[in-house]
N, C-alpha and C positions, 0 to 999 in steps of 0.2 A: 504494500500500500504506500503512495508516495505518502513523505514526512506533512504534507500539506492537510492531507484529509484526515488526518486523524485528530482533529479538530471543528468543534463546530461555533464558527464563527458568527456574528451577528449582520446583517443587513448591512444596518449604518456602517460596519468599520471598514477602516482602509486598511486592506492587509496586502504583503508585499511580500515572495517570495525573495528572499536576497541571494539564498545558496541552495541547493538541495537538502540540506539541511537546517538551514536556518531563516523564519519568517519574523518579519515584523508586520505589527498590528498597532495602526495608532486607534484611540475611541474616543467621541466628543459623550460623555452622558448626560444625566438632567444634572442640574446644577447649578453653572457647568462643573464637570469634572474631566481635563482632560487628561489620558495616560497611554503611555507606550510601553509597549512588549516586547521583547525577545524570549522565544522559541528555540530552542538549538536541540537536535538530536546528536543523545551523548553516547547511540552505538557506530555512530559514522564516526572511520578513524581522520577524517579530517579534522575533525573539530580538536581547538584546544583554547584553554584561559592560560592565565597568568596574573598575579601579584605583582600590580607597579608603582615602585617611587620614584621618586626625582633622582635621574643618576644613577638610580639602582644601588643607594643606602640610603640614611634617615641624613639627609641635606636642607631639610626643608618640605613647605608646601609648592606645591603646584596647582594647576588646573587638569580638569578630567579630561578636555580635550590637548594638551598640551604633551599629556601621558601618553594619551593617546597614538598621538601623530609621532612621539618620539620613539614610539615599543611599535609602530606599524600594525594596531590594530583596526579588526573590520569596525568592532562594536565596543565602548568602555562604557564602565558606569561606576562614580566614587565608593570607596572603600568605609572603611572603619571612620567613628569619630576622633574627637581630637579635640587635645586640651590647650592653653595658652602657648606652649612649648611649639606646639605644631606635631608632635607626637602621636601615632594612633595609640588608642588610649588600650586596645586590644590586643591579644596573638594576633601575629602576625608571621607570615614565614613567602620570602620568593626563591623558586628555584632550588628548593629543600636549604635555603639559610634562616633560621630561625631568626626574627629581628625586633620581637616582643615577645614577652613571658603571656602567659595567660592569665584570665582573668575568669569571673563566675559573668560571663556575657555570652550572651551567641554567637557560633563560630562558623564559619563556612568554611571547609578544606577539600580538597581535590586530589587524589591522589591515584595509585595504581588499581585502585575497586570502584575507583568514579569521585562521589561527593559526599559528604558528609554535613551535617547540620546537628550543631549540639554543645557540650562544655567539655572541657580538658581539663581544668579541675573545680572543686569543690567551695574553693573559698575565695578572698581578692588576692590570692599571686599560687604562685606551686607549690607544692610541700617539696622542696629542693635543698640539697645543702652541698659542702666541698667537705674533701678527705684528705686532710693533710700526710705527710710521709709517715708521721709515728700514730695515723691512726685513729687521730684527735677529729670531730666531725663541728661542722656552725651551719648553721642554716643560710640557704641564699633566699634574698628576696626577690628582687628583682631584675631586667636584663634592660639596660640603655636607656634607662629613664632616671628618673630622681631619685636617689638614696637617700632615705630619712637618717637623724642620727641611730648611732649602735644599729646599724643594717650590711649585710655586707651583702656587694650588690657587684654583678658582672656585666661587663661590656665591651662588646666583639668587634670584627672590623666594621661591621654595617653599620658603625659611627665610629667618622675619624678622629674624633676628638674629646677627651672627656670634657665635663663642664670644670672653668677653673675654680670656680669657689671652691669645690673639695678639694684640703689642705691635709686631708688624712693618708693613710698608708695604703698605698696600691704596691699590687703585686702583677707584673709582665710574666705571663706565663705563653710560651710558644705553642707551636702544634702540635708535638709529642708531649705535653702536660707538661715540659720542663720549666722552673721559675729560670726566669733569665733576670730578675731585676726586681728589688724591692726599690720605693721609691717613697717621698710625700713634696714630689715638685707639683708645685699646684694645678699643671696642664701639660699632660700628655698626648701623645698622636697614639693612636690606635692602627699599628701598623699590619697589613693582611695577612691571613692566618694567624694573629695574636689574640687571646681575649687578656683582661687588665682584672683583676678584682680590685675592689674598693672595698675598704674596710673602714666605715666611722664609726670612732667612741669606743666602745666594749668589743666590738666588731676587729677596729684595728687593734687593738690589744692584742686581740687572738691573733691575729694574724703576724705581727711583731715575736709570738712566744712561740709558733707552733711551724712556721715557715721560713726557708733560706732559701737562700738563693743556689740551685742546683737541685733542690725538692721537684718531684713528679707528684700531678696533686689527682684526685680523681673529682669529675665532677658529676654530683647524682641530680640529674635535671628530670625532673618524674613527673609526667600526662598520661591520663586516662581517657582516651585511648592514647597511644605510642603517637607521639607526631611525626617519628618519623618514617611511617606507615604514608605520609602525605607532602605535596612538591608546594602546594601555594596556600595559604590560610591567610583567610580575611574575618572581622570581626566585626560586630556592632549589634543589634540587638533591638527586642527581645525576639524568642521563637515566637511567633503570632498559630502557628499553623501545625499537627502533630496527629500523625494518624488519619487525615482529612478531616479534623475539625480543628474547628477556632480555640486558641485557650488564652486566657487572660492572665496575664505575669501577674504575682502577688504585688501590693501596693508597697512591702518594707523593702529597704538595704540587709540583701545578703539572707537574714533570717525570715520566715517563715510567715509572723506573722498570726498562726495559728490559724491562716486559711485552708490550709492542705496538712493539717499532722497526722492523718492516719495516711497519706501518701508519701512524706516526708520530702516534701519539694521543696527547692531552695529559691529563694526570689535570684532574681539577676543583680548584679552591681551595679543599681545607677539609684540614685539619690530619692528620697521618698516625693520631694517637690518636684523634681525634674519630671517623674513617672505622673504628676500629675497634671503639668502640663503637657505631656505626650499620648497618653494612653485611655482610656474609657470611648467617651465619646470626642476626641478631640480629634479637628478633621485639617490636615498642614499636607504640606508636603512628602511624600513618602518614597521610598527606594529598597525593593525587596528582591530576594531571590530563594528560587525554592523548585523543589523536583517529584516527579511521580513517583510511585511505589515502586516498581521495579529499577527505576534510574535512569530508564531509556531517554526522557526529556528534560531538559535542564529550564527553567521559564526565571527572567529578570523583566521588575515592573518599576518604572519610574512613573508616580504621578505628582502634577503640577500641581500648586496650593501657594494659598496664601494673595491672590490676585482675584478679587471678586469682578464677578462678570468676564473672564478669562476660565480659572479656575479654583475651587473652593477647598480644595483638599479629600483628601478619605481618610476613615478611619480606621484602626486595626480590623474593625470585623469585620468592614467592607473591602477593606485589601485581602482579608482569608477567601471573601467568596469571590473574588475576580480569581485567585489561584484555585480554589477549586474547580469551577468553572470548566478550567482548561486541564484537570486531572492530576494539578500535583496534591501530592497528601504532606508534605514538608515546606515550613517556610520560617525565613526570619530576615529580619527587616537589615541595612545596612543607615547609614547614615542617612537622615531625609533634610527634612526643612529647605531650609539656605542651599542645603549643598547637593541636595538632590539635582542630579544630570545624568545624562545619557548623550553620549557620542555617539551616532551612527554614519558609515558611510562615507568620513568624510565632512559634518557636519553636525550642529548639535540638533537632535530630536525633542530634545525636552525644553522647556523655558523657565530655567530658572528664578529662582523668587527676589534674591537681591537686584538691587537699582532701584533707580528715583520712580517706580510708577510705569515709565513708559519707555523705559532702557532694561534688559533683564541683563545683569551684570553674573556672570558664573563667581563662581566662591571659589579660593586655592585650598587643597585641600592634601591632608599626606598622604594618600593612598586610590588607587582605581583598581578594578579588576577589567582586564581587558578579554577582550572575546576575539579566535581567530576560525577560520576555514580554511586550511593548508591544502589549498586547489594548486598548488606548483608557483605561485605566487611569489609565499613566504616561507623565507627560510627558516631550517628547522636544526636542533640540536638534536643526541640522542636522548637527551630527557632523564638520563644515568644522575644529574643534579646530586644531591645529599639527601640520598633518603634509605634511610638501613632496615632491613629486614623487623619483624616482629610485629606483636599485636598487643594491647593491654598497656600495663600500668610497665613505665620503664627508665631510665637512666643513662645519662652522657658521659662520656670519659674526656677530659680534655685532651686525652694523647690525640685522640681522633682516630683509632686503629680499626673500628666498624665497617662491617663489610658496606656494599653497596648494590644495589638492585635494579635493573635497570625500567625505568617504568613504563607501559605502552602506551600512554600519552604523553607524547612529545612538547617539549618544551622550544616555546619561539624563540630565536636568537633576539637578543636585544639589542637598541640601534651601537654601534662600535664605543668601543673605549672604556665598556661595562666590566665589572667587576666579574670574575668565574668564579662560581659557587666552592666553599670549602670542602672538606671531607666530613664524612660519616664520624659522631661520634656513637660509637658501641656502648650499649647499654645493658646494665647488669644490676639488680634488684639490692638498693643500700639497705645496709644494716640497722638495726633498734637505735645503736647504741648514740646518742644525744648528746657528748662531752662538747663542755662551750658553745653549745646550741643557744643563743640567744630568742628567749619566746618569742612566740609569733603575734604582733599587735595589727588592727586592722588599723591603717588611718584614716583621717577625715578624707572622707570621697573628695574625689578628682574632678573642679569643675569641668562639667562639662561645654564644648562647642559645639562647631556641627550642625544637630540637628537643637535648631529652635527658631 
C-alpha cells in the first residue's frame, strides 16, 4: 500500500507528498487553529533524523532554520527547552555523544530498534558517581551545565570551555580514564576526547584526597534504559499521549502529588506555576512528536498560537486527538510557545509567535531535530557513531574501551569542519559501596524559557 493511503485525510487539508515516504499536511481548523504535519515512514531505509547544535557542540543558540540549512536537512523542527545559559535544559545526545545528563522530562531517542518516548531516570539528574584508583566512590551530578556548590560535576568536549567563575579543583582526565592534570586555574579548554571533573566545596576535597595525577578513574554514568542503546536524544516535555490515550502530567515538581499513588507515577520536572501556565486547558503554541504502535510511522506537529485571528493555539488534549487521528499511540511534546517552528523544504512552514504583531520573528534556540530522505542526494556516514551494545540500567568507563555497534540507521554527515563523535564508553553495573558520596539534594528548578 503506498505510504500515502494509509491515512485518512480531511477534505479541507493540503496535503503534499514530498518523498515516498514522507507527506506533509498543512490544516486551517475553526478557531482559527492552524498546524503542520510531518508523516515519515520509519520502515523505509531512506529515512533518517539527527540531533542538531550550532557547530555541532553547546556554542550557543541558533535558529531552527539556520540548523537546518547548515546539517542539509529536508524537514527540522526545534528541540528541547532552555534556560538563560542557552542550554537544553534536557538529555540530550548527537551522533551517540552524550551532551546533557538526564532529567525526570520526556525524552525522544532514536536509535538501532527505531524511537523511543519516555524517562532515563527517576529523579532531577542520574544516580551517577566516579571511582577513584583506591576504590573510594562520590556521586556525579551533572554533565556541562552549572555545578552547584559540594557537587562534583563532569564536562566533555561538547563544551570547549568551562565556565571561569569555578575556582575549584578540576581534574583533566584523557581517553583511557588517565588523570593527566589536576588543576584550580579558573578557565580551562576542554580539549577532544578529554572530559574535566569539577569538584566544588566537599566535592573538591575528595577529589584533592583521593586522586593524582596518573590515576585511571572509572566512571558509572547509569540510564534506564542504557542510552547507549541510542544515536540522537532530544528532550522537553510532558508525555501528552501513552497507549493511545491522552494523560494529564500531575500538577507537583518531581513528586506525586498523591494523584496517582496506587500507580506510583512521578510528575515531570518543571515547576508547579510553569505547569500551570502550560497544561489543562491552556491553548499556545505547540510542537510534538510521536509514533504508532508498531513504529512503522514517525508523525511531528507544529501548531501556530498565540496570534488571534491567524491562530489561537491547542491544547494538550486537542494535540492527543490530532495524533490519534493519524494512529500514533505515543507522544510528547518538545518545546512550543515562542519557539515552536518547523523548516520545510527549504523554507519555514510554521509562523512563529514572536514579532511586533505583523513580522513573525523565529526564536534562536539550542537544539533542532532534523528530518532526512537519503534518495542519493545526501551524504551519509556509517552511523557506527558511539553507541555500545546492551539494554537496561548501565555505566560508563572513562577509558572509553566499549565495544561499538554499528546501527542500521544511518547517520547524515554534517556540513564540514564538525567535530567526529568519541568512542564507546563500556558499561559495567557500580557497586553499593557510597564512601565520600556527597547526598543527593534536588535544587531550586531551573527557570524555564522556550516555551511560554
Amino acid at each position: 500500500m503506498p505510504f500515502i493511503d494509509r491515512f485518512n485525510f480531511r477534505q479541507s487539508d493540503d496535503v503534499t507528498l514530498l518523498k515516498p515516504g514522507v507527506i506533509h499536511m498543512e490544516r486551517v481548523a475553526s478557531g482559527p487553529i492552524r498546524l503542520n504535519v510531518l508523516l515519515f515512514d520509519l520502515t523505509a531505509p531512506e529515512f533518517q533524523l539527527r540531533v542538531a547544535l550550532q557547530d555541532d557542540y553547546l556554542s550557543g543558540v541558533s535558529r531552527t532554520s539556520t540548523l537546518a540549512k547548515d546539517n542539509n536537512a529536508l524537514a527540522a523542527v526545534n528541540g528541547d527547552l532552555f534556560s538563560g545559559t542557552g542550554l537544553p535544559q534536557g538529555m540530550t545526545m548527537t551522533d551517540g555523544k552524550l551532551v546533557m545528563a538526564p532529567k525526570r522530562r520526556a525524552t525522544f531517542a532514536w536509535g538501532k530498534d527505531g524511537p523511543f518516548i519516555g524517562y532515563f531516570t527517576q529523579g532531577f539528574t542520574w544516580p551517577s558517581s566516579i571511582e577513584a584508583a583506591n576504590g573510594e566512590y562520590h556521586s556525579l551530578e551533572v554533565l556541562n551545565t552549572t555545578c552547584e556548590d559540594n557537587w562534583m560535576c563532569i564536562y566533555n568536549d561538547m563544551t570547549h570551555q568551562l565556565p571561569p567563575t569555578y575556582n575549584d579543583t578540576k581534574v583533566v582526565v584523557d581517553a583511557t580514564g588517565t588523570v593527566t592534570a589536576i588543576s584550580k586555574q579558573s578557565s580551562l579548554k576542554v580539549a577532544d576526547g578529554t572530559q574535566i571533573l569539577v569538584g566544588r566545596g566537599t566535592a573538591g576535597e575528595w577529589l584533592r584526597e583521593n586522586v593524582n595525577v596518573g590515576d585511571k578513574l572509572n566512571l558509572n554514568m547509569v540510564t534506564d534504559p542504557d542510552y547507549h542503546q541510542f544515536q540522537q536524544i532530544v528532550s522537553g516535555g510532558p508525555v501528552f499521549l501513552r497507549n493511545g490515550q491522552f494523560i494529564q502530567d500531575c500538577m507537583c515538581y518531581l513528586e506525586d502529588c498523591g494523584q496517582s499513588q496506587q500507580k506510583n507515577v512521578l510528575c515531570e520536572e518543571f515547576t508547579t506555576d510553569w505547569k500551570e501556565t502550560h497544561y489543562l486547558t491552556v491553548r499556545m503554541p505547540r510542537n510534538a512528536i510521536g509514533y504508532n504502535d508498531d513504529k512503522s510511522v514517525l508523525m511531528v506537529a507544529v501548531v501556530d498560537g498565540y496570534q488571534p485571528g491567524y491562530s489561537i493555539g491547542i491544547t494538550q488534549k486537542e494535540l492527543a486527538g490530532l495524533f490519534t487521528e493519524f494512529g500514533m499511540t505515543t507522544a510528547m511534546e518538545l518545546d512550543g510557545g515562542g519557539s515552536a517552528t518547523m523548516w520545510l523544504d527549504g523554507k519555514l512552514a510554521s509562523r512563529p509567535s514572536d514579532g511586533n504583531g505583523y513580522t513573525s520573528v523565529e526564536r534562536m534556540v539550542p537544539d533542532a531535530v532534523m528530518f532526512y530522505w537519503n534518495d542519493g542526494d545526501i551524504p551519509a556516514n556509517d552511523g557506527s557513531g558511539e553507541g555500545g551494545t546492551g539494554t537496561g540500567t548501565g555505566n560508563g568507563n572513562l577509558s572509553g574501551s566499549g565495544e561499538t555497534t554499528p546501527y542500521p540507521y544511518s547517520t547524515p554527515t554534517p556540513k564540514s569542519g564538525t567535530r567526529t563523535p568519541g568512542t564507546t564508553q563500556k558499561i559495567t553495573s557500580p557497586p553499593g559501596k557510597t564512601t565520600g558520596t556527597s547526598p543527593k539534594t534536588t535544587p531550586t528548578p531551573t527557570k524555564t524559557f522556550g516555551t511560554r
